[in-house]
py3Dmol code that shows the C-alpha trace and the ligand (Angstrom):
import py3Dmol

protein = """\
ATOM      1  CA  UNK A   1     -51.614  18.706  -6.119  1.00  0.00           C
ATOM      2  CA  UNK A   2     -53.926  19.723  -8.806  1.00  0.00           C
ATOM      3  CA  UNK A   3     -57.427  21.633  -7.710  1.00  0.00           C
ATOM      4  CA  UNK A   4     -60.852  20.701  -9.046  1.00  0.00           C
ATOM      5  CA  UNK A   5     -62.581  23.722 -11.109  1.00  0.00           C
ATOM      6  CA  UNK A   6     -65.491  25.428 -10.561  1.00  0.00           C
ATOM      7  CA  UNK A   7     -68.179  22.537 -11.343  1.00  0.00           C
ATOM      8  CA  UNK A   8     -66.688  20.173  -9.514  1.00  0.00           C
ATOM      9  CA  UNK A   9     -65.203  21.358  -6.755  1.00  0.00           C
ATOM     10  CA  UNK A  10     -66.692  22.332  -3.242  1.00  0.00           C
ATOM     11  CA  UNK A  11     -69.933  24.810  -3.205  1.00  0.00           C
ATOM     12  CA  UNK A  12     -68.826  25.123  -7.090  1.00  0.00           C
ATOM     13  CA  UNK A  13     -66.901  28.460  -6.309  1.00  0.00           C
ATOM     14  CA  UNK A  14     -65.084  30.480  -8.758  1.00  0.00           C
ATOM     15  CA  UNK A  15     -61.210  29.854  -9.274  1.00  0.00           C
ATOM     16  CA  UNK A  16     -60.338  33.273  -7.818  1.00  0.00           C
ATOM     17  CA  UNK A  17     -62.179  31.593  -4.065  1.00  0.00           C
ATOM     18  CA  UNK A  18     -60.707  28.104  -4.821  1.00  0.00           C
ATOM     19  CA  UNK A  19     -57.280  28.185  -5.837  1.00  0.00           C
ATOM     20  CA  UNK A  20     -54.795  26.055  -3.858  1.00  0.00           C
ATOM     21  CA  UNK A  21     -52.552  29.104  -3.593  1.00  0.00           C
ATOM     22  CA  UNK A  22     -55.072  31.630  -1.817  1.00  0.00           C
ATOM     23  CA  UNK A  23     -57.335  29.343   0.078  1.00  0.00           C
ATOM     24  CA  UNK A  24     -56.866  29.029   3.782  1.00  0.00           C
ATOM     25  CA  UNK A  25     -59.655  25.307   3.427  1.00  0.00           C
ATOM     26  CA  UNK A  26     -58.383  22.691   1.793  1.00  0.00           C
ATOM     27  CA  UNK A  27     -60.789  19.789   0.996  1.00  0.00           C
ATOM     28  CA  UNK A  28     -59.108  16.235   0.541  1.00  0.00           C
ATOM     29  CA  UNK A  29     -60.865  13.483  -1.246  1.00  0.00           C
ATOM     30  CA  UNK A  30     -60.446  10.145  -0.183  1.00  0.00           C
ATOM     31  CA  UNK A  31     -63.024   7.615  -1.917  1.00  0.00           C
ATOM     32  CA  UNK A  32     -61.352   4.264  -0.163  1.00  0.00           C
ATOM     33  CA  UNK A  33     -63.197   1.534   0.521  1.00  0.00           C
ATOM     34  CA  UNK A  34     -62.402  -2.268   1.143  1.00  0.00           C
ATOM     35  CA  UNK A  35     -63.692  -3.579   4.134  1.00  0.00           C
ATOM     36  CA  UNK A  36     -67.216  -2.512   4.153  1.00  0.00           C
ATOM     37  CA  UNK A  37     -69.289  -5.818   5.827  1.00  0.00           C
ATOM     38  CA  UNK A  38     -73.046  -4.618   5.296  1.00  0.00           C
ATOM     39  CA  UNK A  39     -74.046  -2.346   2.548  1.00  0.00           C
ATOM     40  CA  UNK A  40     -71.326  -1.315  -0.238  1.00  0.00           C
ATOM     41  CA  UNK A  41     -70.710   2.341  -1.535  1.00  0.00           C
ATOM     42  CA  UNK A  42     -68.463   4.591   0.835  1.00  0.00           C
ATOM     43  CA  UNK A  43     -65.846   5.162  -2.118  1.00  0.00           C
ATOM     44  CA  UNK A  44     -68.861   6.848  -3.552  1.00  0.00           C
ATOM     45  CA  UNK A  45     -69.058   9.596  -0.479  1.00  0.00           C
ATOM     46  CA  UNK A  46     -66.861  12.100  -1.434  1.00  0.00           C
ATOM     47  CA  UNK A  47     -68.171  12.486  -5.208  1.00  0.00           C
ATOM     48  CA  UNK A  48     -71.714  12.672  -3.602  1.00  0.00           C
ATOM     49  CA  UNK A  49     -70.701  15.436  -1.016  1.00  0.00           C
ATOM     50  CA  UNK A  50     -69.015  17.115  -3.769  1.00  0.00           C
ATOM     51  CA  UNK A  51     -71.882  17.764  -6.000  1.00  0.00           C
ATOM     52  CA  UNK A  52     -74.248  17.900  -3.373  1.00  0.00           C
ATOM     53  CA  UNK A  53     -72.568  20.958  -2.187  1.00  0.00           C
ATOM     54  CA  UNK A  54     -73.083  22.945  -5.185  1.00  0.00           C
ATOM     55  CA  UNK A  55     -76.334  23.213  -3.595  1.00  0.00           C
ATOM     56  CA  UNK A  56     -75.770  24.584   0.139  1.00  0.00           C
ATOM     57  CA  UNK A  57     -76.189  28.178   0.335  1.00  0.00           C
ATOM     58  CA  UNK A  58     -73.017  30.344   0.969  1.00  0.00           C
ATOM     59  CA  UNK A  59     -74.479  32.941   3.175  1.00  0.00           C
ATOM     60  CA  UNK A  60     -74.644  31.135   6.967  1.00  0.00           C
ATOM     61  CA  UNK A  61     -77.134  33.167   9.271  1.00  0.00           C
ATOM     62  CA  UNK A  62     -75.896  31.790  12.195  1.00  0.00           C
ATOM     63  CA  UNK A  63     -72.442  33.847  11.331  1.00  0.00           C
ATOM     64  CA  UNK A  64     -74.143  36.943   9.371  1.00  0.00           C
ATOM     65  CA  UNK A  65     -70.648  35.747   6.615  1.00  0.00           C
ATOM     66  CA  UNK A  66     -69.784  33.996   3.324  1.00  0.00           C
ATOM     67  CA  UNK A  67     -66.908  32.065   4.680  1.00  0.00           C
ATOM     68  CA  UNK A  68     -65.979  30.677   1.497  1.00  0.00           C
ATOM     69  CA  UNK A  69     -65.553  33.860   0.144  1.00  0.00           C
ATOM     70  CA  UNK A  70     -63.806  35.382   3.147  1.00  0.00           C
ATOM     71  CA  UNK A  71     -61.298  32.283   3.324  1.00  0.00           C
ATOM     72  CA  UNK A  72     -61.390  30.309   0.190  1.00  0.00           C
ATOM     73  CA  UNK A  73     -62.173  26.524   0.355  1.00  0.00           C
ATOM     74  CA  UNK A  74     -60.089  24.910  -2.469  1.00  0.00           C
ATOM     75  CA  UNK A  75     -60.479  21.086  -3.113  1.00  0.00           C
ATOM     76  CA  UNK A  76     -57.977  18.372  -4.475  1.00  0.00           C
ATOM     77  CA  UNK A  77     -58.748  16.252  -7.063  1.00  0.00           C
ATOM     78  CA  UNK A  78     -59.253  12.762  -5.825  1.00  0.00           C
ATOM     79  CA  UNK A  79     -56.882  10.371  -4.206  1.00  0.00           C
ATOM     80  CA  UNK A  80     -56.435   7.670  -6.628  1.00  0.00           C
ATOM     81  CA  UNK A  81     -55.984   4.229  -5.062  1.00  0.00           C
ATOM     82  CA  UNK A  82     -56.225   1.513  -7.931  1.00  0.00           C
ATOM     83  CA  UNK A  83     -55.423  -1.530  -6.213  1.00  0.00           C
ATOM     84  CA  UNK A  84     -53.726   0.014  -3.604  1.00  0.00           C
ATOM     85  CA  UNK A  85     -53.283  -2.148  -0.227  1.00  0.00           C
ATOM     86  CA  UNK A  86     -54.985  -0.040   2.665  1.00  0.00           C
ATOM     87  CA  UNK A  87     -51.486   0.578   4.550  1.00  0.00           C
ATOM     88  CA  UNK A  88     -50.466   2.174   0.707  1.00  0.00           C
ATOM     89  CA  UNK A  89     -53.898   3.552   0.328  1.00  0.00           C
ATOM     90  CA  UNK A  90     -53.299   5.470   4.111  1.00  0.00           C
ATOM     91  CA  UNK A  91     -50.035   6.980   3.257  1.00  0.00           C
ATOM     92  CA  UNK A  92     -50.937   8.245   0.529  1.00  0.00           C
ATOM     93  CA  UNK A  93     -53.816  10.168   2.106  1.00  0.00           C
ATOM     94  CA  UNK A  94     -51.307  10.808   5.154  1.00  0.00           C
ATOM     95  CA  UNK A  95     -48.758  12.505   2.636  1.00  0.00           C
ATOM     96  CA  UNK A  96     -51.289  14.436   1.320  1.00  0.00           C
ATOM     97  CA  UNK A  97     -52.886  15.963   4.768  1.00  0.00           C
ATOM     98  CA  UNK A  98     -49.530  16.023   6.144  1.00  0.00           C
ATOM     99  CA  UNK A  99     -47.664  18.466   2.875  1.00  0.00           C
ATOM    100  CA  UNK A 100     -51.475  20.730   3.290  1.00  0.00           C
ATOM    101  CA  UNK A 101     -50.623  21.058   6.537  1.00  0.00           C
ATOM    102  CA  UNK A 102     -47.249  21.848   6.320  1.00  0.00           C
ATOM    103  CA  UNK A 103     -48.362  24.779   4.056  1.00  0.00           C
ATOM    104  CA  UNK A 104     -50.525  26.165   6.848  1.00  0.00           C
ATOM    105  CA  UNK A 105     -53.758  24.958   5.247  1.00  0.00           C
ATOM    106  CA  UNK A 106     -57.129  23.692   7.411  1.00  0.00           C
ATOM    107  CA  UNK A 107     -57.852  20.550   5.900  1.00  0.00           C
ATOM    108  CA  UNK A 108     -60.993  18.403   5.574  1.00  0.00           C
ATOM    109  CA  UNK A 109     -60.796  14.617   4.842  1.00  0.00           C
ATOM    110  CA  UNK A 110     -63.624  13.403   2.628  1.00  0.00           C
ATOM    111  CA  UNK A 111     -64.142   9.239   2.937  1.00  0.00           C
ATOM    112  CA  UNK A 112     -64.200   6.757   2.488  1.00  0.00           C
ATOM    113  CA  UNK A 113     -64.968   4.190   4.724  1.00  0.00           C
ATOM    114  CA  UNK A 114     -63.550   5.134   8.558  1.00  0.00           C
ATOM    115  CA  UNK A 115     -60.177   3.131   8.020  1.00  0.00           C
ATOM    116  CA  UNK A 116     -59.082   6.105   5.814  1.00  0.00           C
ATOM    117  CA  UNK A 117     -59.145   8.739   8.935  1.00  0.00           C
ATOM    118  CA  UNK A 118     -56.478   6.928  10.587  1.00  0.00           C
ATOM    119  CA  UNK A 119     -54.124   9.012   8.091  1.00  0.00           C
ATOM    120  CA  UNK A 120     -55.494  12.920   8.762  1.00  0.00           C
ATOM    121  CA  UNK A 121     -55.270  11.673  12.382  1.00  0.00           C
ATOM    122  CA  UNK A 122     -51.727  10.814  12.505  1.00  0.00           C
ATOM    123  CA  UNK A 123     -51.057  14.138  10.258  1.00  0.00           C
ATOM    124  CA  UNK A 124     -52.921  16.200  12.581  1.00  0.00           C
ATOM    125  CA  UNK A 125     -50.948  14.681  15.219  1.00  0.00           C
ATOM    126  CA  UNK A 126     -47.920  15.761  14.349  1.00  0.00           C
ATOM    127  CA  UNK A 127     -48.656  19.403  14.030  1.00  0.00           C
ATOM    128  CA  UNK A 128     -51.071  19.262  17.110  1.00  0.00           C
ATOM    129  CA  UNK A 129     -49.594  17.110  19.989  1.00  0.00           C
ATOM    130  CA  UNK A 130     -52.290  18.642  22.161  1.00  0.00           C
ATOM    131  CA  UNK A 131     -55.025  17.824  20.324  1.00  0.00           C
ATOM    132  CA  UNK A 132     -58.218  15.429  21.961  1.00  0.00           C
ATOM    133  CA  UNK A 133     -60.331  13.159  19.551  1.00  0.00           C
ATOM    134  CA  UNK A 134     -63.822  14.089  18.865  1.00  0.00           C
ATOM    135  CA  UNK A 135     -65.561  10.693  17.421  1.00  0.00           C
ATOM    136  CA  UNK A 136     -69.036  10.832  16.322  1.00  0.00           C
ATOM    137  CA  UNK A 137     -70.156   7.101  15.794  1.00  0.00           C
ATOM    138  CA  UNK A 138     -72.949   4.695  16.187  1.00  0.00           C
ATOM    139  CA  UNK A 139     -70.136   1.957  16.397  1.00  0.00           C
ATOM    140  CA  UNK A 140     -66.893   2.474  18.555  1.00  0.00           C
ATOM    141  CA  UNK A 141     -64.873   0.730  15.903  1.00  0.00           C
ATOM    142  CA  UNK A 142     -62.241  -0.797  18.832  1.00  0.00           C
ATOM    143  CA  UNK A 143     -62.356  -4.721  17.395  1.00  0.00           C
ATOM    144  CA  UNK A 144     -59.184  -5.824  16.914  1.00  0.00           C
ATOM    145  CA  UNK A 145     -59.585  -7.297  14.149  1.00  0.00           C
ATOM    146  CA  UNK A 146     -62.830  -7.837  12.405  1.00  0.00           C
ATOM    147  CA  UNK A 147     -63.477 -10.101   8.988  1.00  0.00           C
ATOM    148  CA  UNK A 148     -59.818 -11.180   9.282  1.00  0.00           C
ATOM    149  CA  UNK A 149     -58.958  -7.473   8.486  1.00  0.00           C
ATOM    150  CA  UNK A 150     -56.531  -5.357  10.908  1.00  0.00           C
ATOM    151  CA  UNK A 151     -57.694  -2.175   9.373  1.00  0.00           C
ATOM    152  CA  UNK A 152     -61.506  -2.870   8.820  1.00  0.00           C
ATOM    153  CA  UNK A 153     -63.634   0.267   8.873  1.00  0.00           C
ATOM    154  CA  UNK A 154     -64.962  -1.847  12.097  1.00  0.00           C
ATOM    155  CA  UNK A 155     -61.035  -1.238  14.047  1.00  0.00           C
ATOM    156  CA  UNK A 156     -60.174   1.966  12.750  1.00  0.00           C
ATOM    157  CA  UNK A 157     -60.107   3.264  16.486  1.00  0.00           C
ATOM    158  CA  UNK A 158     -58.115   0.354  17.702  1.00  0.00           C
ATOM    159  CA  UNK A 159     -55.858   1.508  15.140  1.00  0.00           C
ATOM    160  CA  UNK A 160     -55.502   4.864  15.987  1.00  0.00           C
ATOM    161  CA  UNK A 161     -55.283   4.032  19.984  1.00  0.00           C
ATOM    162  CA  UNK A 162     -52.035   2.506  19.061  1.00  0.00           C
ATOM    163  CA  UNK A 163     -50.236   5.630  18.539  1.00  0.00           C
ATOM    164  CA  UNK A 164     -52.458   8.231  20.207  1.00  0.00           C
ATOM    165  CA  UNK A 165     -53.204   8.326  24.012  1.00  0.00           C
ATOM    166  CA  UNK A 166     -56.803   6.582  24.483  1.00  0.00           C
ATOM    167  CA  UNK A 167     -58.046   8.577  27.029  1.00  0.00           C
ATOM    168  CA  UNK A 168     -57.474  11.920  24.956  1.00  0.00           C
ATOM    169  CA  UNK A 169     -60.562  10.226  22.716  1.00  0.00           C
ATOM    170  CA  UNK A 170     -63.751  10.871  23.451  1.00  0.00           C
ATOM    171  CA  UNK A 171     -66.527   9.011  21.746  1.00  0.00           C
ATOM    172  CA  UNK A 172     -70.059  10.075  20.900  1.00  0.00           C
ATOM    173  CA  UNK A 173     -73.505   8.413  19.677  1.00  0.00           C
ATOM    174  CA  UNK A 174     -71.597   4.910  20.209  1.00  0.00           C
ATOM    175  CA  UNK A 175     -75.342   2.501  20.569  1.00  0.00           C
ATOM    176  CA  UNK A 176     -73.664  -0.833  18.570  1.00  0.00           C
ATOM    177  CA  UNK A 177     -70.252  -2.685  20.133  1.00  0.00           C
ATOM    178  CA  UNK A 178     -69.159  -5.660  21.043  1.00  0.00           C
ATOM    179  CA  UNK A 179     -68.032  -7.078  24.733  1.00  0.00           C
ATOM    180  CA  UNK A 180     -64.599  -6.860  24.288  1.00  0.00           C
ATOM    181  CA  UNK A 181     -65.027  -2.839  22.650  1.00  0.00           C
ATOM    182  CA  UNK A 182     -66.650  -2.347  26.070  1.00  0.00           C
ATOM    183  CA  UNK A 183     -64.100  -3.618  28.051  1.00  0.00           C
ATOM    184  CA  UNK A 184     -61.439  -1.329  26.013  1.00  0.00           C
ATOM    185  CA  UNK A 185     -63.484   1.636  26.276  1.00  0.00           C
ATOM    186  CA  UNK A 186     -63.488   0.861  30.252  1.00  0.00           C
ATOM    187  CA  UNK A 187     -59.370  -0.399  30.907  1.00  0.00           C
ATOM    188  CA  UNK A 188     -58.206   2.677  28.160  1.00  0.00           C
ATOM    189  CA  UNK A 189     -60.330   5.311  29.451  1.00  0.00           C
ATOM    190  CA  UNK A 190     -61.803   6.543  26.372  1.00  0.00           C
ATOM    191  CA  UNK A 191     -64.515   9.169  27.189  1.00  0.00           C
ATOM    192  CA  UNK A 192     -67.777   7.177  25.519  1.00  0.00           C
ATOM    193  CA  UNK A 193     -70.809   8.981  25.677  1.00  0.00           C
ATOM    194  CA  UNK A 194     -73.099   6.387  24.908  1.00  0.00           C
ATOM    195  CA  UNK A 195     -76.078   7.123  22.890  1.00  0.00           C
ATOM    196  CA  UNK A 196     -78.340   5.013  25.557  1.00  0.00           C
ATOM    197  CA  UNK A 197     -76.632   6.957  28.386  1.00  0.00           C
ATOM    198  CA  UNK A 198     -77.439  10.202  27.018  1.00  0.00           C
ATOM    199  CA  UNK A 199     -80.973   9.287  26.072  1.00  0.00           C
ATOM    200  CA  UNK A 200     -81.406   8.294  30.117  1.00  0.00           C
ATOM    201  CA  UNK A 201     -80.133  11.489  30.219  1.00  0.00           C
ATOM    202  CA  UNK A 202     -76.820  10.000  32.345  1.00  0.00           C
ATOM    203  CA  UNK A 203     -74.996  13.247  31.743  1.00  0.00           C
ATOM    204  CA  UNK A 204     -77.979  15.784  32.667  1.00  0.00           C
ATOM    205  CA  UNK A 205     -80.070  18.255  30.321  1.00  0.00           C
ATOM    206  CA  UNK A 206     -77.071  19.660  28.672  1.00  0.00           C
ATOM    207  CA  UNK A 207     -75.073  16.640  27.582  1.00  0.00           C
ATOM    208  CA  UNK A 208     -73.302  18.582  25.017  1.00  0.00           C
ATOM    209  CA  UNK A 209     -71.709  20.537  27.417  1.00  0.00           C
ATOM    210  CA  UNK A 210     -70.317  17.519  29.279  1.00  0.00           C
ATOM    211  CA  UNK A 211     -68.519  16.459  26.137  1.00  0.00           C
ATOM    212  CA  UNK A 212     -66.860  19.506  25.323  1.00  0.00           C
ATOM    213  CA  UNK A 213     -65.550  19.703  29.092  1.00  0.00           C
ATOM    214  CA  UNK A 214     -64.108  16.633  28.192  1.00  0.00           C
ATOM    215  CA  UNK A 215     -61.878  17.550  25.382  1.00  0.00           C
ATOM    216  CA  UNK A 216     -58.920  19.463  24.951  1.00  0.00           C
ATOM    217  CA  UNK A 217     -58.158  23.058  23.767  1.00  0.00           C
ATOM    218  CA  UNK A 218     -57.054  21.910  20.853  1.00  0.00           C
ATOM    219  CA  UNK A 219     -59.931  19.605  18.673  1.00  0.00           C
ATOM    220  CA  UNK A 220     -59.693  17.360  15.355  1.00  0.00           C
ATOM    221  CA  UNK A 221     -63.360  15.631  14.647  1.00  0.00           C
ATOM    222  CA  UNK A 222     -63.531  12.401  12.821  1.00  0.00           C
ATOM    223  CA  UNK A 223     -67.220  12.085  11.812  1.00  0.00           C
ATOM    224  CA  UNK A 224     -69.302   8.808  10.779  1.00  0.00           C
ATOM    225  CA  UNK A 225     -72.435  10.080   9.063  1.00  0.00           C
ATOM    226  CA  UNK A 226     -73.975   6.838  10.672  1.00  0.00           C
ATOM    227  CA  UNK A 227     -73.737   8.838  14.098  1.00  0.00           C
ATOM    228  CA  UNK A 228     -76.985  10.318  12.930  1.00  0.00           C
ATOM    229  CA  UNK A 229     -80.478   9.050  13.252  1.00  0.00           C
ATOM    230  CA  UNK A 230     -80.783   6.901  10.434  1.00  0.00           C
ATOM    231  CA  UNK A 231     -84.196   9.281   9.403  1.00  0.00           C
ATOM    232  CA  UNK A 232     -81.663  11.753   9.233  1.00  0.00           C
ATOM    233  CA  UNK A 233     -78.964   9.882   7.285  1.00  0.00           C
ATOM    234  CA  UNK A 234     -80.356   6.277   5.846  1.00  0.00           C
ATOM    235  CA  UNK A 235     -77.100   6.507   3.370  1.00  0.00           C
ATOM    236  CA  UNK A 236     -74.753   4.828   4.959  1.00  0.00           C
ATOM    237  CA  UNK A 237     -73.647   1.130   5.242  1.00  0.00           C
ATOM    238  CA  UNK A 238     -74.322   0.230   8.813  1.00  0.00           C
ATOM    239  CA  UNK A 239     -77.467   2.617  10.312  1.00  0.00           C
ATOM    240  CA  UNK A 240     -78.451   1.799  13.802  1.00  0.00           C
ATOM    241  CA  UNK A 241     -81.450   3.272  15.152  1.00  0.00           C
ATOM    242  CA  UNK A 242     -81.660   4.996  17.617  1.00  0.00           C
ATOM    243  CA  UNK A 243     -79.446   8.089  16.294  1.00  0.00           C
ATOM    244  CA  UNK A 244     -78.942  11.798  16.868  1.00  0.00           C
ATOM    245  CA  UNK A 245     -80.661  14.800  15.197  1.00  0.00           C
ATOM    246  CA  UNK A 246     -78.644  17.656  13.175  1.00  0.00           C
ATOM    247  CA  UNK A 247     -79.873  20.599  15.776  1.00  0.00           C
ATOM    248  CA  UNK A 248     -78.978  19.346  19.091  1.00  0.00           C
ATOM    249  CA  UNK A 249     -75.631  17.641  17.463  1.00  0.00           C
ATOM    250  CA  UNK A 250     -74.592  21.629  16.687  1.00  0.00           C
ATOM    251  CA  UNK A 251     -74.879  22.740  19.966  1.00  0.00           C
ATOM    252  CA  UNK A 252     -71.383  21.006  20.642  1.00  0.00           C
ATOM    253  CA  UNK A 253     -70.065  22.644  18.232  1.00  0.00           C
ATOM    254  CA  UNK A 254     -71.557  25.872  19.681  1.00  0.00           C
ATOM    255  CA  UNK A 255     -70.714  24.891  22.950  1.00  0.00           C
ATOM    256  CA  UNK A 256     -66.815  23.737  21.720  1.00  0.00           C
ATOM    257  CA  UNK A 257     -66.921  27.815  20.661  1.00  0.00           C
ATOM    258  CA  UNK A 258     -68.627  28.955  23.781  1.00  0.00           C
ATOM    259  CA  UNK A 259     -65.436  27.455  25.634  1.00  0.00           C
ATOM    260  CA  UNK A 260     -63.221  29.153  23.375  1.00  0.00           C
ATOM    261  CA  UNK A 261     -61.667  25.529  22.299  1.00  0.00           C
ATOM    262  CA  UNK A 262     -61.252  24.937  18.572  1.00  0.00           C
ATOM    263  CA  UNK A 263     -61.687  22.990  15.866  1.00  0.00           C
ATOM    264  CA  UNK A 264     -58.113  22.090  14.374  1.00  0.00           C
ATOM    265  CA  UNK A 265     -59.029  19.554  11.604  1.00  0.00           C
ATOM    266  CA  UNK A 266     -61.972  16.903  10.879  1.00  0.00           C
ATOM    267  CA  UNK A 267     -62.450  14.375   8.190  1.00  0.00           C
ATOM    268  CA  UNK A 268     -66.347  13.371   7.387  1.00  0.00           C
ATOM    269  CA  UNK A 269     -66.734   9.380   6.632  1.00  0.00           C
ATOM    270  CA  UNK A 270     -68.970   6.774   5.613  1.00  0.00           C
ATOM    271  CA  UNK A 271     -71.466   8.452   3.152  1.00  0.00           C
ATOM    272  CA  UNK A 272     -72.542   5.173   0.909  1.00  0.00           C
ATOM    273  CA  UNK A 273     -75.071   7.560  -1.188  1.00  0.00           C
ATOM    274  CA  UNK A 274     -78.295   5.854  -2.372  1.00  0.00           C
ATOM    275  CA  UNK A 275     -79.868   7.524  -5.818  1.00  0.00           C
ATOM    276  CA  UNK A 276     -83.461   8.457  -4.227  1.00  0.00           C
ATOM    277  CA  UNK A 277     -82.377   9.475  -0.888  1.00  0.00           C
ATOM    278  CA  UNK A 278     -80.119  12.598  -2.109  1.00  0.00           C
ATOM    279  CA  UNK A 279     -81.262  14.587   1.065  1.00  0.00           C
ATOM    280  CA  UNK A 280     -78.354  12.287   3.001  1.00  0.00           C
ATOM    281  CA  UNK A 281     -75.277  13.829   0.799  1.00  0.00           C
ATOM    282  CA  UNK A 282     -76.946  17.492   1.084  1.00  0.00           C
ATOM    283  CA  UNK A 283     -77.461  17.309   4.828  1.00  0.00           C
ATOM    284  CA  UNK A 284     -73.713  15.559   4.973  1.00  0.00           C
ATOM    285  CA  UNK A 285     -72.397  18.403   2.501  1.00  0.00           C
ATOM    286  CA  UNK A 286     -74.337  21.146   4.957  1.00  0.00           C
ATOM    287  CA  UNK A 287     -72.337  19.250   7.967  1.00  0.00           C
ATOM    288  CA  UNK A 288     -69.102  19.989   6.294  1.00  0.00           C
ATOM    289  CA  UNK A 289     -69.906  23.379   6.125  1.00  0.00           C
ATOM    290  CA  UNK A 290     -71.164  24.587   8.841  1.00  0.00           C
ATOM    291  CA  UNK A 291     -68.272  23.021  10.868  1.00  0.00           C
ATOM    292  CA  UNK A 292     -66.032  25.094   8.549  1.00  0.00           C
ATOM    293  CA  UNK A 293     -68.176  28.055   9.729  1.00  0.00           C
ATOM    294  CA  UNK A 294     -67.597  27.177  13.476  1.00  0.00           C
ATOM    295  CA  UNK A 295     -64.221  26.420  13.072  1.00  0.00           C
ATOM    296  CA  UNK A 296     -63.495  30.069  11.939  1.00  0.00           C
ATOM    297  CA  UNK A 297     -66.444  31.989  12.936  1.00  0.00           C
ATOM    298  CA  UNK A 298     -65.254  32.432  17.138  1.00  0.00           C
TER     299      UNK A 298
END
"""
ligand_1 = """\
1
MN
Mn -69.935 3.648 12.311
"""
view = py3Dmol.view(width=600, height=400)
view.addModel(protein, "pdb")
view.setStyle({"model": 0}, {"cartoon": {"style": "trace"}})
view.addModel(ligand_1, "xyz")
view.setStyle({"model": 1}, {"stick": {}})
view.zoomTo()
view.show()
């Protein structure tokens, strides 16, 4: 696995902070795409959040640290797919998480459109039997089958519920779904905190807290940008309105720390940059590092 260098690669760090060798972060590129139904350009996310993040500050506040420097964040050069079919495309990102992994690495899964998380999810999996599903997600991607595709961005979670227990998943933002996603969500027992429920404030003042009680010790996060308010993210190719903000989405991750539970793993997805909105791939390039600072800073 060859490392990108210092212009390139994530915050644009020196060698000595990046190399594969001494860095406890891995970042994994995965700029898939084939099954995107409304607006086209998730293959572009990870090259977005790449050089967006030459931008975000290294010092967090929050932590008082410079956790790049502390732990080194290296990044792989990006997962080539050609004309790959998406059950190729998916073990190739699987082999990749799942040999990072092996070498005791924290890895971070850059898409992509949402199909690709299926593979850092079965990876995790296997090191981490224990470990719930955090989803952030306007949609709860459970169809079936959608645009005569098994493994449409759309069904990634019906996917994944396949060979991971359903009601170790627990769903958040969800505010776009079909009747039959419903009816899974209720027969499965996924944990869906709808966005609608939590705006009718369903689960009380401190809904964040309610999802974190739901989840296990032991937490991997797969991450649609489109979870957000689409004020907050417009980049993406299916915004809903209706979204969350960036504050009150970090006070789960504060709260996942306050329980002493931890982040294990997380993959960031569907980040379809557009040229005049580049605030979307900063904020998205922030996200990925401040979750890095909660995953370590406990
Ligand atoms: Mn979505």
């Amino acid at each position: 696995m060859k490392t990108l260098g210092k212009y390139k690669n994530f915050l644009a760090i020196e060698d000595e902070y990046s190399n594969l060798q001494d860095s406890q972060i891995v970042i994994v590129s995965a700029p898939y795409e084939h099954s995107t139904s409304y607006v086209k350009g998730a293959s572009q996310g990870p090259d977005a959040i790449l050089k967006a993040s030459a931008f975000v500050e290294f010092y967090d506040d929050e932590f008082e640290n410079e956790l790049c420097f502390d732990k080194g964040i290296a990044s792989i050069k990006p997962i080539k797919f050609k004309k790959k079919h998406v059950q190729e495309a998916l073990e190739l990102i699987r082999i990749q998480v799942d040999g990072l992994l092996r070498m005791g690495k924290f890895v971070v899964t850059l898409g992509g459109e949402h199909t690709i998380s299926i593979a850092p999810i079965q990876a995790h999996y296997k090191y981490y039997p224990d470990m719930s599903i955090l989803h952030f997600d306007a949609h709860s991607d459970l169809r079936d089958s959608y645009e005569d595709s098994k493994y449409s961005h759309a069904c990634f979670m019906a996917r994944v519920i396949e060979f991971y227990p359903p009601d170790n998943v627990v769903q958040v933002g969800i505010r776009a779904q079909c009747i039959e996603e419903a009816q899974i969500i209720k027969e499965k027992g996924i944990q869906t905190f709808y966005a609608s429920a939590i705006r009718r404030n369903l689960h009380g003042d401190n809904w964040q807290k309610k999802v974190v009680d739901a989840l296990s010790d032991e937490i991997y996060i797969t991450f649609d940008v489109d979870y957000f308010d689409p004020s907050v993210i417009p980049s993406t190719g299916t915004p809903e309105p209706d979204g969350f903000l960036y504050n009150e989405t970090l006070e789960i991750f504060r709260e996942i720390n306050k329980q002493e539970k931890r982040i294990i793993g997380f993959d960031v997805v569907e980040l379809a940059p557009i040229e005049s909105l580049h605030h979307s791939n900063l904020t998205t390039a922030r996200l990925v590092y401040k979750l890095l600072n909660y995953a370590y800073n406990r």
